[in-house]
FITIFI-663002 format. One line per 8 residues: number of its first residue (from 1); for each residue z, y, x of C-alpha. Coordinates in steps of 0.5 Angstrom, whole numbers, plus 500, padded with zeros to 3 digits. Layout:
N
NUM	Z Y X; ...
//
This chain:
69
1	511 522 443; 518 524 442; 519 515 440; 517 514 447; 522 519 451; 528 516 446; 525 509 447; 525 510 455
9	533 509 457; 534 504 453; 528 500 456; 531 502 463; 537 499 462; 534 492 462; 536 489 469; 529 485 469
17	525 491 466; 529 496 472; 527 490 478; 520 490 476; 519 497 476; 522 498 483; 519 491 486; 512 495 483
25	514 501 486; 515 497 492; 509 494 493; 504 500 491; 508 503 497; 506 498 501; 499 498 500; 499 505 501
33	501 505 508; 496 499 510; 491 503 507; 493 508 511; 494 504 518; 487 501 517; 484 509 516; 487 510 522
41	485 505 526; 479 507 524; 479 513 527; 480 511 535; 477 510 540; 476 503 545; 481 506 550; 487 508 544
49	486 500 541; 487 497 548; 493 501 548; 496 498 542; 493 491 544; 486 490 539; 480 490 541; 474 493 537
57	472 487 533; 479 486 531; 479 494 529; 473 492 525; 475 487 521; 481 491 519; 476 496 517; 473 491 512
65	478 489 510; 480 497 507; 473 498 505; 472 491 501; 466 489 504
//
């Protein structure tokens, strides 16, 4: 364990390693908040999607698209 914690900075001070770790984060990051709009999508009604400019079937196939189907 302690080889791993000694090891760490050296390999963070890799510029290709620090912009893959960052590009990674920034990707899960995405993902999280398209879950998260898809789920919220999810929740509203006909009139709250009108509002935003989706219709129902539009909101369904977002919704598919989250769980996979």
């Amino acid at each position: 364990m302690t080889g791993i914690l000694l090891t760490f900075p050296v390999v963070w001070r890799r510029p290709r390693m620090r912009a893959f770790v960052a590009a990674l984060a920034d990707r899960w990051e995405r993902a999280r908040r398209l879950r998260e709009t898809r789920r919220y999508i999810q929740q509203m009604d006909d009139h709250m999607l009108s509002d935003i400019g989706i219709s129902r079937a539009q909101a369904l196939f977002e919704i598919d698209r989250l769980v996979g189907r």
